[in-house]
Backbone bond lengths (Angstrom), bond angles and torsions (degrees), N, CA, C in turn:
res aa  C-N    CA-C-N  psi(-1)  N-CA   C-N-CA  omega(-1)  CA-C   N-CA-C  phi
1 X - - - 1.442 - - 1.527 112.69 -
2 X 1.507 107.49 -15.66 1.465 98.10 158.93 1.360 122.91 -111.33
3 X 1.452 114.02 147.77 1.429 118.03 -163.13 1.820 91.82 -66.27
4 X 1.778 109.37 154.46 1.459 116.52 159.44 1.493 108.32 79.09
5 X 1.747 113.55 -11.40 1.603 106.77 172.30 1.476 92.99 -119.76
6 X 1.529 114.42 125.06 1.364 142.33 -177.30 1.814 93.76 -86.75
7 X 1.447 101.01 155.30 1.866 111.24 166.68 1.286 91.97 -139.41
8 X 1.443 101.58 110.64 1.529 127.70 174.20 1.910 117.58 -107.45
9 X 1.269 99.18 107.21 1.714 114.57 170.95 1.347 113.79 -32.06
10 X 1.287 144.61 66.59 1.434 114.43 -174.63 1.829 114.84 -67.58
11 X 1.277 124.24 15.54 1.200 128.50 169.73 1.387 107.32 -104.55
12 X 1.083 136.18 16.42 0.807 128.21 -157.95 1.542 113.19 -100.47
13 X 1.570 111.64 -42.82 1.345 130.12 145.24 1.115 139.57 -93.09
14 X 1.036 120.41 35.02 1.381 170.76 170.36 1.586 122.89 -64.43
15 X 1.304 125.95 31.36 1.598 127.48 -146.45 1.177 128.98 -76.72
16 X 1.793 109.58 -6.34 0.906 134.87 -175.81 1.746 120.38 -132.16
17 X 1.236 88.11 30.64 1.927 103.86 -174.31 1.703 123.28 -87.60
18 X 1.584 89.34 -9.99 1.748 106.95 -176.15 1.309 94.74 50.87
19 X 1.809 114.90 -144.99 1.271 126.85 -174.36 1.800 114.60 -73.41
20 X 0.943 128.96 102.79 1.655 118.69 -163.94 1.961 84.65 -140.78
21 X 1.941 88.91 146.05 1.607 100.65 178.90 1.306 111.53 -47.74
22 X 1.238 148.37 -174.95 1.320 153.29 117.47 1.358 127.93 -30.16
23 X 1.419 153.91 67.84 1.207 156.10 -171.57 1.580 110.36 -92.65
24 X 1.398 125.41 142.95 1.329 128.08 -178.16 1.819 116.73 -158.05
25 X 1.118 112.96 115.69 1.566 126.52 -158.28 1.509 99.71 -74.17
26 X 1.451 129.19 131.95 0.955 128.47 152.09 1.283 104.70 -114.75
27 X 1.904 114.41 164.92 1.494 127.09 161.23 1.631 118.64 -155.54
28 X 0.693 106.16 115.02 1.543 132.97 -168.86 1.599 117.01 -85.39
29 X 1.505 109.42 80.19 1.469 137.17 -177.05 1.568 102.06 -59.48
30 X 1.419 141.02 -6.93 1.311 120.09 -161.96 1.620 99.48 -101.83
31 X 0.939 115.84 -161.33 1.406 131.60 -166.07 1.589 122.28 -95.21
32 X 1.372 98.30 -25.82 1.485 136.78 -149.21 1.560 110.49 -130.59
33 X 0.902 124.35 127.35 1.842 127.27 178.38 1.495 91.32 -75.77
34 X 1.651 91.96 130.12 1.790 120.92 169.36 1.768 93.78 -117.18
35 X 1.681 72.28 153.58 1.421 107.14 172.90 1.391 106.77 -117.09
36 X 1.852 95.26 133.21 1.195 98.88 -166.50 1.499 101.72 -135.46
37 X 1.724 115.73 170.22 1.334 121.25 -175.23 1.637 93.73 -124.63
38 X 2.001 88.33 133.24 1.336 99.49 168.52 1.792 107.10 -117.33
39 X 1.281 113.96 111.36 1.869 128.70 -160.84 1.478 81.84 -89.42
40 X 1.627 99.91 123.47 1.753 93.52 159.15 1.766 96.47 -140.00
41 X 1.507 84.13 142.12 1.817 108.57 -176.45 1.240 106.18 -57.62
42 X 1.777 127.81 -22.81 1.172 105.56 -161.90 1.656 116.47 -121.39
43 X 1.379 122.29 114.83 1.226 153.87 -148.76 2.113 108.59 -41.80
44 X 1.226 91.73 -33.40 1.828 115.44 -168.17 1.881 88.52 -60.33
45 X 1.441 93.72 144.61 1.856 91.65 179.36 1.831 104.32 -113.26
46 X 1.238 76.34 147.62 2.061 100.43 -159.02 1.607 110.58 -99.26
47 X 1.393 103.82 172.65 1.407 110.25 144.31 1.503 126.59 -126.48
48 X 1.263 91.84 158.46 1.346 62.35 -159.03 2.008 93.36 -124.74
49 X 1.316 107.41 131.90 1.848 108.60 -156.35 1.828 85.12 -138.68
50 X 1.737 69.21 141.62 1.713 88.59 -170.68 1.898 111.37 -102.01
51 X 1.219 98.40 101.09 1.775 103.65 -176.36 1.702 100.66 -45.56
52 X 0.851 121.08 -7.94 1.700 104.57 -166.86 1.501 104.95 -99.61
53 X 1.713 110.17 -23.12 1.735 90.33 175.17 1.407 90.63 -129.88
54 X 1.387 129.37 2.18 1.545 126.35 157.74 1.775 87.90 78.96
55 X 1.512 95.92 63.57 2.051 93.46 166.90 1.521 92.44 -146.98
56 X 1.276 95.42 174.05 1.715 106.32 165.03 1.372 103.94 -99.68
57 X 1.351 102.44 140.59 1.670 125.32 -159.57 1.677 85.41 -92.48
58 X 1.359 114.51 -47.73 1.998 114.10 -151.25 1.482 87.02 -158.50
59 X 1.300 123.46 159.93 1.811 132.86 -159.97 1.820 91.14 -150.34
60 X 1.347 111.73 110.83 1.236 110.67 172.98 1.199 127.00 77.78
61 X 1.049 137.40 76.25 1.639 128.19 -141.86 1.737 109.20 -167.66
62 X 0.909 100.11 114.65 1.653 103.26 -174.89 1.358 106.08 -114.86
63 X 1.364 129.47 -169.32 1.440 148.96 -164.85 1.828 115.59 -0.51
64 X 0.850 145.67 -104.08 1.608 137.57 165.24 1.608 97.03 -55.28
65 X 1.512 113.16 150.42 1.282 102.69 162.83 2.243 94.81 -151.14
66 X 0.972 115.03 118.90 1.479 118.80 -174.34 1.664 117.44 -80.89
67 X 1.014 139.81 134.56 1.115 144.39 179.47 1.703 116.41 -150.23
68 X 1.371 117.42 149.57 1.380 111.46 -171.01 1.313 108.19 -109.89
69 X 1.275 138.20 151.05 1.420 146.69 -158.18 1.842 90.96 -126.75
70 X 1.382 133.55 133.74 1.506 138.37 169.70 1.378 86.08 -65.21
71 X 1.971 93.48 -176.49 1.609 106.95 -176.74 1.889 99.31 -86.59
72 X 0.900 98.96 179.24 1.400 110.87 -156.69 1.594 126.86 -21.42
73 X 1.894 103.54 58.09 1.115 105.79 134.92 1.777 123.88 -138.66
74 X 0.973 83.84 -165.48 2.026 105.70 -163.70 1.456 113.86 -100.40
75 X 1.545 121.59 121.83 1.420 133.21 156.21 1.581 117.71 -68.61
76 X 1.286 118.57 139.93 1.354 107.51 157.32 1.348 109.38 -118.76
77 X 1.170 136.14 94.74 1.661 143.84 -179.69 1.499 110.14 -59.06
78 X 1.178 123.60 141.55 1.071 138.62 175.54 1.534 108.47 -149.25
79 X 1.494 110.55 123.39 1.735 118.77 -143.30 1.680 87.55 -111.37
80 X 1.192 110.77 98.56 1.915 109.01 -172.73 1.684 94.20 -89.38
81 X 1.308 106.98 169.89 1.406 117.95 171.47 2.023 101.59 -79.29
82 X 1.462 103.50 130.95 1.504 105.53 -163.79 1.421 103.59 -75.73
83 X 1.533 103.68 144.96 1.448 108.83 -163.06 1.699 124.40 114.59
84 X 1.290 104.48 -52.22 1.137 132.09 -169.45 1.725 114.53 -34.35
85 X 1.077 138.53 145.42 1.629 116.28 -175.85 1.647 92.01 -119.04
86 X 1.362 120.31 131.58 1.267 140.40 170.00 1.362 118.88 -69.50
87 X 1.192 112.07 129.17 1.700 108.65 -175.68 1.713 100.77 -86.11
88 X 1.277 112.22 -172.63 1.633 137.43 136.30 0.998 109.67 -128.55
89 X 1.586 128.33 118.81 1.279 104.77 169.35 1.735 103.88 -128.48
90 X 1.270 127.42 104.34 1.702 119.65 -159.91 1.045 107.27 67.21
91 X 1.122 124.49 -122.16 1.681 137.36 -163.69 1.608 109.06 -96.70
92 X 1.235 135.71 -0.98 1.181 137.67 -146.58 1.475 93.58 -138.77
93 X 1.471 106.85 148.21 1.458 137.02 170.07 2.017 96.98 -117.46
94 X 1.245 93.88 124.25 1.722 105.60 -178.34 1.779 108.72 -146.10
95 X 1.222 121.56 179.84 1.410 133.57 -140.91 1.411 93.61 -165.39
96 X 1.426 120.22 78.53 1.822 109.35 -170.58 1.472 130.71 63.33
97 X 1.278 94.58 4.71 1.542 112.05 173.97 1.474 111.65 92.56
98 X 1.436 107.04 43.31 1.333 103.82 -179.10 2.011 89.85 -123.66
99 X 1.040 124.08 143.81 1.160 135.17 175.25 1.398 130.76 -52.14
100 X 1.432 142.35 110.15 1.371 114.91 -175.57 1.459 100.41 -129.15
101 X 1.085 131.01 0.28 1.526 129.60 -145.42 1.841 103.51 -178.15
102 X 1.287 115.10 125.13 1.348 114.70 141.14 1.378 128.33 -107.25
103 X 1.728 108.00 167.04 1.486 96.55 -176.95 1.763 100.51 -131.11
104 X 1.005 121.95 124.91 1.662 110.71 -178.35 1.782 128.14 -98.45
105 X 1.519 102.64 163.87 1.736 76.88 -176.65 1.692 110.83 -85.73
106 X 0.935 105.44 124.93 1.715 89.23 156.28 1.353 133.01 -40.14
107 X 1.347 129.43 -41.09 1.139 109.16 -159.73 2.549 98.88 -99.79
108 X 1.302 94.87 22.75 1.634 98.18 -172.83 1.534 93.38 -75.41
């Protein structure tokens, strides 16, 4: 809904992802933090946690759900089943031991 910020599937080409949440890259070229709408078809309410700074973006949230992106940077959404409790485990953010998120060291 905003012009110049694309919502890209990263599951989408993905061929070898088996069962994996819904994740979708945004990046936000303007100068200025937009607010943006992410429309999802499917009725069940989410969370919705951002692999890039490892937070929850929105808590419980079904059909439209709005979130704001800073100026020129990028969300990576990852739409968990709401409720859900997020691990750390080492380098990894998981959901029953299913993968949603890495975290790396800086200084490797």
């Amino acid at each position: 809904n905003v012009e110049q910020i694309l919502q890209l599937d990263c599951n989408a080409t993905d061929f070898y992802h088996g069962n994996t949440f819904p994740t979708y890259l945004y990046y936000n070229p303007h100068d200025d933090k937009k607010r943006v709408k992410l429309v999802r078809d499917d009725a069940n309410a989410v969370d919705v946690f951002d692999a890039l700074t490892f937070e929850i973006v929105a808590s419980n949230v079904s059909g439209v759900v709005d979130f704001d992106i800073p100026a020129k940077q990028a969300r990576l959404l990852v739409l968990v089943p709401a409720g859900e409790t997020i691990r750390k485990k080492g380098n990894t953010y998981e959901i029953d031991g299913q993968p949603i998120a890495y975290a790396y060291d800086d200084n490797l």
